[in-house]
C-alpha positions, 0 to 999 in steps of 0.5 A: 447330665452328671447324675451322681452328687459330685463334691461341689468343690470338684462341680467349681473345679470343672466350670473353671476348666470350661472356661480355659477350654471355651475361652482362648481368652482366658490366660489365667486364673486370676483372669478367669475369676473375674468372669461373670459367668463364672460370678453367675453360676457360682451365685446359682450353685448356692441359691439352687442348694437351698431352693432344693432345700425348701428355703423360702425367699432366700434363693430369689434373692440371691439369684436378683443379687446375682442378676444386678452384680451380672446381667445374667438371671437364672432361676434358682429352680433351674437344674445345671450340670457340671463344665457350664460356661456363659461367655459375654453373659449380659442377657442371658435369662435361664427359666425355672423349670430349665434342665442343662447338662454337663458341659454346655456353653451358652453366649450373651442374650441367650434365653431359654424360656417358657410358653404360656402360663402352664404349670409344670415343665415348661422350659427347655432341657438342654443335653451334654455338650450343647453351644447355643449361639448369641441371642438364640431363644429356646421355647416350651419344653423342647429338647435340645440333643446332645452335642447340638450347635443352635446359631445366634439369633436363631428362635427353637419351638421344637425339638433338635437332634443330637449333634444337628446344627439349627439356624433361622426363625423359626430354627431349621436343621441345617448340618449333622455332625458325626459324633464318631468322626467329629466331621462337620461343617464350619458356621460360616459355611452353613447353609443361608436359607434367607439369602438363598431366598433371596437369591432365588427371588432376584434370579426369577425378576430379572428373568421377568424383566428380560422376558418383559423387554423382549416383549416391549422390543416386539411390540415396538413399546417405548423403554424409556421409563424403565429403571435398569436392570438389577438396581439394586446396590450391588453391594447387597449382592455381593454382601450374599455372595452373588458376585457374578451380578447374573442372580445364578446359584451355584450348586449348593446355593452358597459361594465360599464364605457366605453364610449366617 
């Protein structure tokens, strides 16, 4: 986070320029003006310079103006470096003690919240360079690492790593990104713990039922009021890449293309 009192002008000039990198959307100007992130950060600037300043009511009510003109509600307490971007914004709520640094980028419903009703800091600080996805919630005062990636949905209790990729409720480390090379892995090729899980599940019933009817078989024990095997929809299956129907993972427990 920018620690040198930049010209507020330049602060603007570098949210602009984090549109145009984010958003291949945005072809223009003219375009980008009328984003409402860009509405939101630029309502926050001023209500942050006077709550800075001590003025009372004045900073809340900008930041509620803000919030009914946006669907985005920041804090006018919270700190915001320099390149930040809210894309889609609708939903997303930034809390009072919450510190972001410079160049971050965050998605529709994103929220980063308190725990409890301590005084003091409880939101989250978010270091430079950091993409939370749609609708992840961060909680307390945990730090979020420089350069991280946090999936949508996901809900972060505790601290992430630098340049760690978290995913899941509660969000778990999934990748690491060379910040030197810049090697990392796609979303959609992230590991999935729920469908391998899931999977997992499946492969071990299927083994229950196969050992069940050898048993019946022996036994001479009627099949007739058994479902069969795998009744599942199919559908579902193929929806977490087990194509084959034989519940078996591969090595990494993921097929190309499966993921959050």
């Amino acid at each position: 986070m920018s620690r040198n009192k930049d010209n507020l002008l330049c602060i603007i000039r570098d949210d602009i320029r984090a549109i145009f990198l984010n958003d291949p959307a945005a072809r223009n100007l003219a375009e980008v003006l009328l984003y409402p992130g860009l509405h939101a950060i630029l309502f926050h600037r001023l209500a942050h310079a006077l709550w800075r300043r001590g003025v009372p009511f004045i900073p809340r009510l900008i930041s509620q103006i803000s919030r009914f003109l946006t669907g985005i509600e920041i804090h006018p307490g919270a700190v915001i470096g320099r390149g930040f971007f809210i894309d889609h914004g609708m939903g997303v709520v930034i809390g009072e003690t919450a510190e972001i640094g410079d160049w971050v980028t965050l998605y529709q419903g994103v929220t980063l919240g308190g725990t409890g009703k301590q005084r003091g800091k409880r939101h989250p600080t978010v270091r430079d360079g950091v993409v939370i996805g749609v609708g992840a919630i961060v909680l307390g005062a945990v730090t979020i690492g420089e350069g991280a990636r946090i999936g949508g949905g996901a809900v972060v209790v505790k601290d992430v790593p630098p340049h760690a990729t978290a995913v899941g409720v509660p969000a778990r480390i999934v990748a690491q990104r060379d910040p030197r090379t810049g090697e990392t892995r796609r979303v959609e090729h992230l590991p999935d713990p729920e469908g391998e899980m899931l999977r997992s599940l499946r492969a071990k019933v299927l083994e229950l039922e196969e050992r069940l009817t050898e048993l019946e078989i022996a036994t001479n024990h009627h099949l007739k009021h058994h479902v069969e095997e795998d009744a599942l929809s199919s559908q579902c299956w193929s929806a977490l890449g087990d194509t084959d129907g034989n519940g078996k993972i591969d090595e990494y427990g993921y097929v190309a293309g499966d993921g959050i």
